[in-house]
Biopython code that builds the backbone (N, CA, C, O; Angstrom):
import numpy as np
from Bio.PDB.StructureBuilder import StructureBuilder

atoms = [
    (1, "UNK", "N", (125.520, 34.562, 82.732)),
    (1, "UNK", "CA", (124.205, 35.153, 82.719)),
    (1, "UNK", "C", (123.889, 35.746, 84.090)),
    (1, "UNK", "O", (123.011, 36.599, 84.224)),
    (2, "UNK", "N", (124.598, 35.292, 85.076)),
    (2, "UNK", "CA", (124.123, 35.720, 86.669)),
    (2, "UNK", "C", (124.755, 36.946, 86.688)),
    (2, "UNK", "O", (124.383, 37.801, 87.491)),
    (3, "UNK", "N", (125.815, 37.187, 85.782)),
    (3, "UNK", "CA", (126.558, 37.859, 86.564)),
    (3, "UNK", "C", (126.230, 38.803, 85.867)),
    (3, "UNK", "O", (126.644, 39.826, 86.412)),
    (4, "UNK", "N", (125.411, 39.153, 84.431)),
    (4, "UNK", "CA", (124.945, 40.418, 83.562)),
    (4, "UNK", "C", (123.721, 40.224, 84.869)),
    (4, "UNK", "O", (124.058, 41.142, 85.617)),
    (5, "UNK", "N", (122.833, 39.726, 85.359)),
    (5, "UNK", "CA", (121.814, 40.116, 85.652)),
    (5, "UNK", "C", (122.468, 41.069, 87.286)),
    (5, "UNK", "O", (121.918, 41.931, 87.972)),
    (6, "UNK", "N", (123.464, 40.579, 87.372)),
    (6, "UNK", "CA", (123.883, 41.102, 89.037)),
    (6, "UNK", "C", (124.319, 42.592, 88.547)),
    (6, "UNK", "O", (124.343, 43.565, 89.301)),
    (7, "UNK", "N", (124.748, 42.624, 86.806)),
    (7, "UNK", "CA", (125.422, 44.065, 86.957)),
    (7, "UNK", "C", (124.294, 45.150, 86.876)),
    (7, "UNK", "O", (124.306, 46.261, 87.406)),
    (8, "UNK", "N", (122.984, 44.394, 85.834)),
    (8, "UNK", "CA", (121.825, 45.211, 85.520)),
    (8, "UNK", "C", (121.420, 45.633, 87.051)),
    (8, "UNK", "O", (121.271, 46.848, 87.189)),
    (9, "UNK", "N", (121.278, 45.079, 87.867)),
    (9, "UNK", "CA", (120.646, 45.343, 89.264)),
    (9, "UNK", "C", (121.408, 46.330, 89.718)),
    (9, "UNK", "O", (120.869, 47.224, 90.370)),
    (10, "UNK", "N", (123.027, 46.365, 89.422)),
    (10, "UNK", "CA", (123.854, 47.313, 90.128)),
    (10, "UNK", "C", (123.877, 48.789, 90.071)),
    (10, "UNK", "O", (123.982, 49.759, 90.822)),
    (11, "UNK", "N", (123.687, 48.413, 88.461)),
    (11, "UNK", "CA", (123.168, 49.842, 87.809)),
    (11, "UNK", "C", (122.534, 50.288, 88.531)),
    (11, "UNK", "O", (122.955, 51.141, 89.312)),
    (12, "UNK", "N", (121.065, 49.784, 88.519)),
    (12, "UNK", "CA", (119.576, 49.980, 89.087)),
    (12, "UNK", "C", (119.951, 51.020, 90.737)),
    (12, "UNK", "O", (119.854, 52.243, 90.835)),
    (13, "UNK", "N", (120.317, 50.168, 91.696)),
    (13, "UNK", "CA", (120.780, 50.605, 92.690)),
    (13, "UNK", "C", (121.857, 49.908, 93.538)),
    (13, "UNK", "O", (122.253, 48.742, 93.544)),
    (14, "UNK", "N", (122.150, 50.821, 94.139)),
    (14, "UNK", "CA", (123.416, 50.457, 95.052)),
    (14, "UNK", "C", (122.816, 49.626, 96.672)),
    (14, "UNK", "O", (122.344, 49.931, 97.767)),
    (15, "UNK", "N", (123.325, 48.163, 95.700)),
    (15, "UNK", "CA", (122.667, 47.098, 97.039)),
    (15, "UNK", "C", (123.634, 46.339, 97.208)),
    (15, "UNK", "O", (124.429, 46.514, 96.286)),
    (16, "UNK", "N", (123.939, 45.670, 97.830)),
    (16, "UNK", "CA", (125.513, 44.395, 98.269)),
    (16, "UNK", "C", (125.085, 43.500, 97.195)),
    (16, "UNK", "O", (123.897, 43.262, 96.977)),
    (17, "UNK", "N", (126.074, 42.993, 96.510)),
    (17, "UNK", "CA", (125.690, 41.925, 95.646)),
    (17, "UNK", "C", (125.129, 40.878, 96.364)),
    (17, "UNK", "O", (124.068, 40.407, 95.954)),
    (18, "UNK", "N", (125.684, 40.403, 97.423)),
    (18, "UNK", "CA", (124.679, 39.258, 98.243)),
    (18, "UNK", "C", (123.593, 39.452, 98.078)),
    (18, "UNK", "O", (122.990, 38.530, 97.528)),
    (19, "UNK", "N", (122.729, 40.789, 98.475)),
    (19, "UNK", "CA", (121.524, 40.867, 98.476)),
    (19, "UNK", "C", (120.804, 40.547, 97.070)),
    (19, "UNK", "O", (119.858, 39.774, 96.919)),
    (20, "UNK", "N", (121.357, 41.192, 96.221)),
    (20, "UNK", "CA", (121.468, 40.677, 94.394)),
    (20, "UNK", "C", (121.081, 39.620, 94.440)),
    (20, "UNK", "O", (119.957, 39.195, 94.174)),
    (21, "UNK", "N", (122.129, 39.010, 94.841)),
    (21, "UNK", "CA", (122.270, 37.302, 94.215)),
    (21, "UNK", "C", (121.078, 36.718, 95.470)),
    (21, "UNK", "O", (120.316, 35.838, 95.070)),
    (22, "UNK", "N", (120.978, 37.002, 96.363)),
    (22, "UNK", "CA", (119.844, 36.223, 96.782)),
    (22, "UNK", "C", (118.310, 36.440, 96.585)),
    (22, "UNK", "O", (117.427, 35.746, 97.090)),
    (23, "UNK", "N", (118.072, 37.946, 95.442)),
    (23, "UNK", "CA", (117.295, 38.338, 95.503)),
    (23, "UNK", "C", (116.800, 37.246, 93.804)),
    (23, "UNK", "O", (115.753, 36.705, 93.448)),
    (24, "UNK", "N", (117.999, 37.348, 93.268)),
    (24, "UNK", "CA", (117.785, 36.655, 92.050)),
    (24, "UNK", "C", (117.766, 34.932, 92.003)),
    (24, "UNK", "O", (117.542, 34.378, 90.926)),
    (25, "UNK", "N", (118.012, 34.150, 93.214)),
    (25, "UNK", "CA", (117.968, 32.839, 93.774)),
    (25, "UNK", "C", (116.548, 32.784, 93.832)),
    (25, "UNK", "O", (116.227, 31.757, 93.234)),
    (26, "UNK", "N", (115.456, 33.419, 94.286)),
    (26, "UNK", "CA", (114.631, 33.560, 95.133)),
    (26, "UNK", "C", (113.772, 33.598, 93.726)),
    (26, "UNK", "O", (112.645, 33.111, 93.807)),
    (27, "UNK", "N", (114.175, 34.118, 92.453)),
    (27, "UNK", "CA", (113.029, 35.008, 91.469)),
    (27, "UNK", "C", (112.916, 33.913, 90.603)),
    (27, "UNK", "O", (111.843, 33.492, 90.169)),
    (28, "UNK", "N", (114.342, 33.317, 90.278)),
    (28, "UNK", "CA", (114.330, 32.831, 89.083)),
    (28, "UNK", "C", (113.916, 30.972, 89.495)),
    (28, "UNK", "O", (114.177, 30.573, 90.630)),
    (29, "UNK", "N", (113.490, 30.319, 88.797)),
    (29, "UNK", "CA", (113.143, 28.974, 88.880)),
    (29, "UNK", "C", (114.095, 27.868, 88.134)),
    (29, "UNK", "O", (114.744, 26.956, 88.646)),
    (30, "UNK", "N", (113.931, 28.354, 86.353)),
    (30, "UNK", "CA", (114.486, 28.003, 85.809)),
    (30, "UNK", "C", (115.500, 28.864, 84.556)),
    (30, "UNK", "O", (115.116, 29.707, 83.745)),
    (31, "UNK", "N", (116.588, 28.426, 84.711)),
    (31, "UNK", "CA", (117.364, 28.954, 83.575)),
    (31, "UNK", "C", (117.647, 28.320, 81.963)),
    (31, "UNK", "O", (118.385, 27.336, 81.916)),
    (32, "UNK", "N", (117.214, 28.732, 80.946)),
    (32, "UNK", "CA", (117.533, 27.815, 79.716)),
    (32, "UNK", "C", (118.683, 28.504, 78.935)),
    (32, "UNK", "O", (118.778, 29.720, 78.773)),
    (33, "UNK", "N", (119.332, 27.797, 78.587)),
    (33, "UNK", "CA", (120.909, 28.477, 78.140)),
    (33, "UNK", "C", (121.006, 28.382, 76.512)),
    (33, "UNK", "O", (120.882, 27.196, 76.206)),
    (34, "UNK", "N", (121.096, 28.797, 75.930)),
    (34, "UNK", "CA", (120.793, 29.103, 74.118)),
    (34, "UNK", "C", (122.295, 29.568, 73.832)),
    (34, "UNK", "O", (122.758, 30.523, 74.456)),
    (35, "UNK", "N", (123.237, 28.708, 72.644)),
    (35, "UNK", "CA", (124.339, 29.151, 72.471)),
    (35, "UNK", "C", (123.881, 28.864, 70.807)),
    (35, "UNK", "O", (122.836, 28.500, 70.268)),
    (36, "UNK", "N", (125.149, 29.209, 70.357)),
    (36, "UNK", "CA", (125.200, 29.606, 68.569)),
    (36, "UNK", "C", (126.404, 28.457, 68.696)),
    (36, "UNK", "O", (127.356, 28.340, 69.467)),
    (37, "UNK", "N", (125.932, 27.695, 67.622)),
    (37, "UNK", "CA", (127.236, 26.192, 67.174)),
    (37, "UNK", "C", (127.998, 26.738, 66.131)),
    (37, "UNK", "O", (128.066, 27.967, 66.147)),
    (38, "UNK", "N", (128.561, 26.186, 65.276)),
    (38, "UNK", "CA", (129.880, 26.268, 64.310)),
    (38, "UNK", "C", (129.059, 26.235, 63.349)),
    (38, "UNK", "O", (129.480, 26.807, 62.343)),
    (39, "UNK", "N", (127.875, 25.712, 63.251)),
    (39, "UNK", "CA", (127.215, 25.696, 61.996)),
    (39, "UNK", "C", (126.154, 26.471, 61.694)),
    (39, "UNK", "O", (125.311, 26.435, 60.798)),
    (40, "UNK", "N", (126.478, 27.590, 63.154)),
    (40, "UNK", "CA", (125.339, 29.318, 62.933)),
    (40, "UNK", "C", (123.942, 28.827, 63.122)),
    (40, "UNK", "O", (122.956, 29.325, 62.578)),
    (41, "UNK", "N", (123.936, 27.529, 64.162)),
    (41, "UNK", "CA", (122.661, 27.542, 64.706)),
    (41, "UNK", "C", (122.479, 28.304, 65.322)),
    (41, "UNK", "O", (123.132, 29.347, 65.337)),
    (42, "UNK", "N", (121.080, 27.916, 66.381)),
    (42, "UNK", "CA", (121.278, 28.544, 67.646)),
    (42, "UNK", "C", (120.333, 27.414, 68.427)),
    (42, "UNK", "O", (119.183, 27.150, 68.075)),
    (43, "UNK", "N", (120.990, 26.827, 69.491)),
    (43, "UNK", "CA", (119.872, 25.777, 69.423)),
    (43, "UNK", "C", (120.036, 25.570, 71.663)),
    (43, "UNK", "O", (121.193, 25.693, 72.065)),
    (44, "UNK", "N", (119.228, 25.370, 72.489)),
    (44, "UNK", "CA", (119.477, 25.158, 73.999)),
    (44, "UNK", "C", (120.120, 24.411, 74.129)),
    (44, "UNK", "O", (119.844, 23.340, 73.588)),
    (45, "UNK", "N", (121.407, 24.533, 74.952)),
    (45, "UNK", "CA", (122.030, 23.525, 75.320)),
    (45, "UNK", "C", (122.103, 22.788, 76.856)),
    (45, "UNK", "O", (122.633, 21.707, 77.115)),
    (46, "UNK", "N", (121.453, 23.644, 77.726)),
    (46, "UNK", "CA", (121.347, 23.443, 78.699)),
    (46, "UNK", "C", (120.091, 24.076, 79.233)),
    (46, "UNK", "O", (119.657, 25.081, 78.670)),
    (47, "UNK", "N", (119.191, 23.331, 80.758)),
    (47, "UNK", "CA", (118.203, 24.126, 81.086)),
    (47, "UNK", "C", (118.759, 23.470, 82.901)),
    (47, "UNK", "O", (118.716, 22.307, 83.302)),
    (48, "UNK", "N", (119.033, 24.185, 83.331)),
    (48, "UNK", "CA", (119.395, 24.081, 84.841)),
    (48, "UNK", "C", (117.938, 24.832, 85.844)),
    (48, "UNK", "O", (117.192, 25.716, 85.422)),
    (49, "UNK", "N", (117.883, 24.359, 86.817)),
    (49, "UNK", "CA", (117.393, 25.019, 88.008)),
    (49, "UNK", "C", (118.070, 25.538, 88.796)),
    (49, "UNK", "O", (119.262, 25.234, 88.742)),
    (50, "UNK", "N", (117.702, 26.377, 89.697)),
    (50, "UNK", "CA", (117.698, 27.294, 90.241)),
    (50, "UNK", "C", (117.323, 27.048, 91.523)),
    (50, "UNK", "O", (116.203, 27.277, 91.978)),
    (51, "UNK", "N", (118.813, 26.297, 92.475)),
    (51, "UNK", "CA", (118.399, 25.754, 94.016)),
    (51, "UNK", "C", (118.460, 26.481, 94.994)),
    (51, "UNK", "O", (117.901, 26.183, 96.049)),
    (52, "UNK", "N", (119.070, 27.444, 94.847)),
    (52, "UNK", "CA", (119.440, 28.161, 95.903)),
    (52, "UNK", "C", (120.720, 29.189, 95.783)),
    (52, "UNK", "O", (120.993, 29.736, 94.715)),
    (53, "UNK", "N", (121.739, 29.466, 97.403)),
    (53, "UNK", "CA", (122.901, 30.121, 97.274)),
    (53, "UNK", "C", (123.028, 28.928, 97.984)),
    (53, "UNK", "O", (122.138, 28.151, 98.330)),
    (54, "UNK", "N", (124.400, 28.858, 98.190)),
    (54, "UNK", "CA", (125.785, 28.599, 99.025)),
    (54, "UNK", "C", (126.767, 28.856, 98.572)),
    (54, "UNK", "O", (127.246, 28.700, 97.449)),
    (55, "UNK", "N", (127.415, 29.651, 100.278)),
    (55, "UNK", "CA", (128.799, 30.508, 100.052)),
    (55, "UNK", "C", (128.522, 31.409, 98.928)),
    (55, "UNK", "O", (129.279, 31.547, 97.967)),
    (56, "UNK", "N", (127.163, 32.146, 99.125)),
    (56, "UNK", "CA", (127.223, 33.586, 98.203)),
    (56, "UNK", "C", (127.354, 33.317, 97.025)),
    (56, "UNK", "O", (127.604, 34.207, 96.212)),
    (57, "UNK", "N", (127.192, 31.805, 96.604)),
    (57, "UNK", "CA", (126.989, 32.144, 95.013)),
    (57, "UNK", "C", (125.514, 31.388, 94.690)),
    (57, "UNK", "O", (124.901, 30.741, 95.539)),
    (58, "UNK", "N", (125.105, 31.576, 93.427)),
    (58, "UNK", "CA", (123.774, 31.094, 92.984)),
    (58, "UNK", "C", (124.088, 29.809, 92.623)),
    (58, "UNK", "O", (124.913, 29.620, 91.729)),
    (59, "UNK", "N", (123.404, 28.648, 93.342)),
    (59, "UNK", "CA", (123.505, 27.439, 93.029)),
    (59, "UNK", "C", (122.604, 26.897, 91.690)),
    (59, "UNK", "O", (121.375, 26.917, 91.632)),
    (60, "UNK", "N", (123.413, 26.468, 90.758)),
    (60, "UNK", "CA", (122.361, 25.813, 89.153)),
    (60, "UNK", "C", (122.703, 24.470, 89.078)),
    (60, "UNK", "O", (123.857, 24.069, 89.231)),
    (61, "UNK", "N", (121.605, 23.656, 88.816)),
    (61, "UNK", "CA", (121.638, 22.263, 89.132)),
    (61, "UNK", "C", (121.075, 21.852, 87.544)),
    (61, "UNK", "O", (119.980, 22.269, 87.164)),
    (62, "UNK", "N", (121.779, 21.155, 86.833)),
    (62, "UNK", "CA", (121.882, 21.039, 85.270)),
    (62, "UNK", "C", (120.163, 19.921, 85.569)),
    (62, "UNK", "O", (119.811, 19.246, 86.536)),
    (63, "UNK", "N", (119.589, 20.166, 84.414)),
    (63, "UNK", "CA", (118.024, 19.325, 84.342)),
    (63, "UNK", "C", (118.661, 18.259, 83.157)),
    (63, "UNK", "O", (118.835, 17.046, 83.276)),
    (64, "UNK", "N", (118.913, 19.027, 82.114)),
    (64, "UNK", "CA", (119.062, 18.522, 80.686)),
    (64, "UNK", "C", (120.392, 19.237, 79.997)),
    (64, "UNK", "O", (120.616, 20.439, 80.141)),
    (65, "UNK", "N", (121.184, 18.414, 79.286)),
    (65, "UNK", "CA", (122.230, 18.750, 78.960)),
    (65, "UNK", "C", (122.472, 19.020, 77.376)),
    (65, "UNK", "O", (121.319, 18.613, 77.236)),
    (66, "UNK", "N", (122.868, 19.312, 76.103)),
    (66, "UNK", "CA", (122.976, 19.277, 75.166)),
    (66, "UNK", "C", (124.261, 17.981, 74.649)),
    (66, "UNK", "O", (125.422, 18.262, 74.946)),
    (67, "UNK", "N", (124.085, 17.018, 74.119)),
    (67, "UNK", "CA", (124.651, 16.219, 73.641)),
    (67, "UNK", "C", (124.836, 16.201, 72.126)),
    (67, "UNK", "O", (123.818, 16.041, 71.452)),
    (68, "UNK", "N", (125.924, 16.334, 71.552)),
    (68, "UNK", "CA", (126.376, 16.235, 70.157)),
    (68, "UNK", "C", (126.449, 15.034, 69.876)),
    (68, "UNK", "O", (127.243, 14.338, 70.508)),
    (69, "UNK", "N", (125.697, 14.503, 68.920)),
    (69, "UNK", "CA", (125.499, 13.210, 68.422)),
    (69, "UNK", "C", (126.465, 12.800, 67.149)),
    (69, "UNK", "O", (126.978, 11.683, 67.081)),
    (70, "UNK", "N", (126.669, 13.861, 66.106)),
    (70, "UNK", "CA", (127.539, 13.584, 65.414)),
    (70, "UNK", "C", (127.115, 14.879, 64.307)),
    (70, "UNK", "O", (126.111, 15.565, 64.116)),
    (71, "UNK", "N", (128.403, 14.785, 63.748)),
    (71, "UNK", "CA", (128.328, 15.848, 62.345)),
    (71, "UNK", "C", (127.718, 15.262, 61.448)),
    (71, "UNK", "O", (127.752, 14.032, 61.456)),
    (72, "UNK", "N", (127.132, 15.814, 60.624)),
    (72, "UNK", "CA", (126.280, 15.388, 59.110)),
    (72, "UNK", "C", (126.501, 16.886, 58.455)),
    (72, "UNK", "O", (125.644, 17.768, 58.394)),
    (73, "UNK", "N", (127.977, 16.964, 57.940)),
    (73, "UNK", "CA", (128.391, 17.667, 56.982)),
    (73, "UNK", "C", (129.017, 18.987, 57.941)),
    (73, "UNK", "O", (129.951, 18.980, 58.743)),
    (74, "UNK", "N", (128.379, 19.772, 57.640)),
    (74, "UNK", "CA", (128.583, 21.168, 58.188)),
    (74, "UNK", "C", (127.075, 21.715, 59.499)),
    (74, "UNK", "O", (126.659, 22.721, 60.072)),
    (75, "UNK", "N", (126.745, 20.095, 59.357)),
    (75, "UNK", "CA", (125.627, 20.869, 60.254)),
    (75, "UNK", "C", (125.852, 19.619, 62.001)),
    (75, "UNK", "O", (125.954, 18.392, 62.006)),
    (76, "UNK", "N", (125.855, 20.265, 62.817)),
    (76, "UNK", "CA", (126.082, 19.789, 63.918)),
    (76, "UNK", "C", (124.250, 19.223, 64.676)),
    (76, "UNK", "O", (123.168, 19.725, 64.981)),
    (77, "UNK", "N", (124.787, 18.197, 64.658)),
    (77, "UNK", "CA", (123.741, 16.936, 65.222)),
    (77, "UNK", "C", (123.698, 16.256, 66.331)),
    (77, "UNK", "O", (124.514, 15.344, 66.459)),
    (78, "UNK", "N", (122.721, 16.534, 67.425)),
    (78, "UNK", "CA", (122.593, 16.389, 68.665)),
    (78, "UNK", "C", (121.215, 16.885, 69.174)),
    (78, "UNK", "O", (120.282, 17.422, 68.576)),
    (79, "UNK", "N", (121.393, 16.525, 70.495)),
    (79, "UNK", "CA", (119.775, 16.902, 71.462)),
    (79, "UNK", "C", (120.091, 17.473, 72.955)),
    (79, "UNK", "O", (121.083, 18.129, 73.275)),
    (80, "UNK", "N", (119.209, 17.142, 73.641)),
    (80, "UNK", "CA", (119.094, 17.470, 74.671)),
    (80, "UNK", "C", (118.832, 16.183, 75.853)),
    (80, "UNK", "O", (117.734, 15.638, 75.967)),
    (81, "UNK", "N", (119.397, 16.010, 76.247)),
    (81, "UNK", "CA", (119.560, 14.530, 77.278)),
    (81, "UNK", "C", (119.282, 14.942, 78.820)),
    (81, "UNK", "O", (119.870, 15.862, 79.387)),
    (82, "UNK", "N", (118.521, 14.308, 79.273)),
    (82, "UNK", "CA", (117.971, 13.873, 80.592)),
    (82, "UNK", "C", (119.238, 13.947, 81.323)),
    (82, "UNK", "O", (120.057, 13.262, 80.710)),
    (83, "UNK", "N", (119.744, 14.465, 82.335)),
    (83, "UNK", "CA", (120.768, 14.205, 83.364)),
    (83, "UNK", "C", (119.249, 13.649, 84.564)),
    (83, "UNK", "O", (118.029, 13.809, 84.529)),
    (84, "UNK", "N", (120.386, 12.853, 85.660)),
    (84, "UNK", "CA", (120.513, 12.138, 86.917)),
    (84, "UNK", "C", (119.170, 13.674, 87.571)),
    (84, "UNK", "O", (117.987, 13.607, 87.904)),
    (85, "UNK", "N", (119.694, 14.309, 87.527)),
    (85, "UNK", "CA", (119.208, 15.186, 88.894)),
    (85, "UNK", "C", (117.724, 15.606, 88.994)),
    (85, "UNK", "O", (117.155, 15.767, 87.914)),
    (86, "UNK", "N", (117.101, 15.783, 89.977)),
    (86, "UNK", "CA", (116.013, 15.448, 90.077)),
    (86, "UNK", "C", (115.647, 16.794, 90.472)),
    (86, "UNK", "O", (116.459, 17.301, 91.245)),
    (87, "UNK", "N", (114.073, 17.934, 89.977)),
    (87, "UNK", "CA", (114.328, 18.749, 90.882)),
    (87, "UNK", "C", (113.376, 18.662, 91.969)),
    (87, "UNK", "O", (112.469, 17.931, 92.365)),
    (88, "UNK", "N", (114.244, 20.190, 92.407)),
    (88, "UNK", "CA", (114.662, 20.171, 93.698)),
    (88, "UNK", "C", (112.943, 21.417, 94.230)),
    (88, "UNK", "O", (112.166, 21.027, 95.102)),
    (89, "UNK", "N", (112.767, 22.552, 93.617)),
    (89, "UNK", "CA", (111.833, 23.262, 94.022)),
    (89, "UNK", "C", (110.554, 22.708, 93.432)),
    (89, "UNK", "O", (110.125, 23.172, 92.376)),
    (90, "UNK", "N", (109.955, 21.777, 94.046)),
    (90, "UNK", "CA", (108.580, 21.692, 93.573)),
    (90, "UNK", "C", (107.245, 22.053, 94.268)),
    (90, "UNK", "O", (106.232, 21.369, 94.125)),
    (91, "UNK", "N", (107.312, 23.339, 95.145)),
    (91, "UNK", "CA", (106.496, 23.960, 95.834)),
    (91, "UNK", "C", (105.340, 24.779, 94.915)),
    (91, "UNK", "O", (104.121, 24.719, 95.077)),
    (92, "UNK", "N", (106.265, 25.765, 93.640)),
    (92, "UNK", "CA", (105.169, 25.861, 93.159)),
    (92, "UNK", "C", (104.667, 25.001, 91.857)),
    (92, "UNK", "O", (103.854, 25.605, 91.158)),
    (93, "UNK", "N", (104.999, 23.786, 91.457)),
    (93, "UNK", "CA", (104.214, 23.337, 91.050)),
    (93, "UNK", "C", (103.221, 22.747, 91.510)),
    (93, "UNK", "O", (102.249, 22.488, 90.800)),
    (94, "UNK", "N", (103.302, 22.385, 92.963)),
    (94, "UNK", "CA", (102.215, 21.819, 93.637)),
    (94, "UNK", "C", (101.318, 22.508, 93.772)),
    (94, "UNK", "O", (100.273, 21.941, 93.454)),
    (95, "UNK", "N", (101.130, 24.005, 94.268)),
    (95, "UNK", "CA", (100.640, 24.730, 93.998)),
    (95, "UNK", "C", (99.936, 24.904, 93.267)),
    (95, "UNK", "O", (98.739, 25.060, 93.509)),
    (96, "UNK", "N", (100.591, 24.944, 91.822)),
    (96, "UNK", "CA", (99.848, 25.197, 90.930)),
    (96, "UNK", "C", (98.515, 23.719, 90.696)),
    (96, "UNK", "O", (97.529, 23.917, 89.987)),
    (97, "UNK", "N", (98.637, 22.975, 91.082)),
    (97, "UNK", "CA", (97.729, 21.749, 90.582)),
    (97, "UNK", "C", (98.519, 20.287, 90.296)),
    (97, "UNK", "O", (98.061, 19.168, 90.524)),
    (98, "UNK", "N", (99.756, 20.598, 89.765)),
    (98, "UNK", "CA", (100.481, 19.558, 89.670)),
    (98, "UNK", "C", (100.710, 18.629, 90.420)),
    (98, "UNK", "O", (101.261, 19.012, 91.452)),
    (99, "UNK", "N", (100.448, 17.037, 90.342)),
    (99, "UNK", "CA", (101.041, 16.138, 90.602)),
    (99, "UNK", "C", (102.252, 15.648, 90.371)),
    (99, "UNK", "O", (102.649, 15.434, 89.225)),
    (100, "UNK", "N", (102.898, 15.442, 91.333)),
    (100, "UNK", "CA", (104.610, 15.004, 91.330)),
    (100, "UNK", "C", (104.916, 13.693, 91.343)),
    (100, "UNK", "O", (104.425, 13.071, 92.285)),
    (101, "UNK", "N", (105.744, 12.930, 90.392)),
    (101, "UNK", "CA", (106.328, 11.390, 90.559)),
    (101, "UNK", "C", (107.216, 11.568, 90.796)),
    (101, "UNK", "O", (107.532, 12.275, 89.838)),
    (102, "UNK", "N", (108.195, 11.501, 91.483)),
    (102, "UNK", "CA", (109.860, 10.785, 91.737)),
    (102, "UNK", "C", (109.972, 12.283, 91.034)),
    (102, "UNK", "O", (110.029, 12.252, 89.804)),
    (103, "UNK", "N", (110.007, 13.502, 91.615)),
    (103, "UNK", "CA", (110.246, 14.159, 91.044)),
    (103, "UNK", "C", (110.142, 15.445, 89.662)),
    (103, "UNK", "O", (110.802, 16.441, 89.366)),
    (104, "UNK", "N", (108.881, 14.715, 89.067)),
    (104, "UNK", "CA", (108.981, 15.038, 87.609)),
    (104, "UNK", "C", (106.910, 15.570, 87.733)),
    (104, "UNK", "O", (105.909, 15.135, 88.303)),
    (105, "UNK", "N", (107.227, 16.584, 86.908)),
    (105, "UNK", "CA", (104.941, 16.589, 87.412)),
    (105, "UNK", "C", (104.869, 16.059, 86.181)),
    (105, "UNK", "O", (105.645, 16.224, 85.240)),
    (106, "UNK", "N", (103.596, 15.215, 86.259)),
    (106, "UNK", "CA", (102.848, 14.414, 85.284)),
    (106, "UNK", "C", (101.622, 15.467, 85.895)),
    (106, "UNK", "O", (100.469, 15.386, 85.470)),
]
sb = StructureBuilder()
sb.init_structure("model")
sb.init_model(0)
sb.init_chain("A")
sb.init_seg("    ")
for serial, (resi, resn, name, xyz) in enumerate(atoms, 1):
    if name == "N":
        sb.init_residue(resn, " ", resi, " ")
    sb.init_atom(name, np.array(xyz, "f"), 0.0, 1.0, " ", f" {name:<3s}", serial, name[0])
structure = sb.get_structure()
């Protein structure tokens, strides 16, 4: 997905991809990732943030992961699971009004 958004920009104009990619570090917050399963869903499988660069590439830090729980026939059964990582940009939610716990705005 970074890398269609780095080509759309390229199109646009002729800028160093660094500048690209840090321009798109800077924009985006969160990414939610939507794939199609075997059973012609279409369902998120991932929602990462959006920490930064290092070494020129766009750093994505997984929030929630898609977990397959099990088949029930032809239809694929699973969710979306909590990973470890905590985020990381919470400037503008504070901003916005939000209160922060360990990470998470309540």
């Amino acid at each position: 997905m970074m890398a269609r958004l780095e080509t759309m920009a390229l199109s646009a104009a002729e800028l160093p991809v660094l500048v690209i990619r840090q321009q798109i570090a800077s924009a985006i917050d969160i990414v939610i990732h939507l794939s199609r399963f075997r059973d012609r869903s279409r369902r998120v499988t991932e929602i990462c943030e959006v920490i930064g660069m290092q070494a020129g590439e766009v750093l994505l830090q997984p929030l929630f992961l898609f977990e397959e729980e099990e088949e029930c026939g032809a239809q694929v059964v699973g969710g979306l699971k909590r990973t470890a990582n905590q985020l990381v940009r919470l400037d503008k939610l504070i901003m916005a009004g939000k209160s922060i716990n360990g990470g998470v705005a309540i």
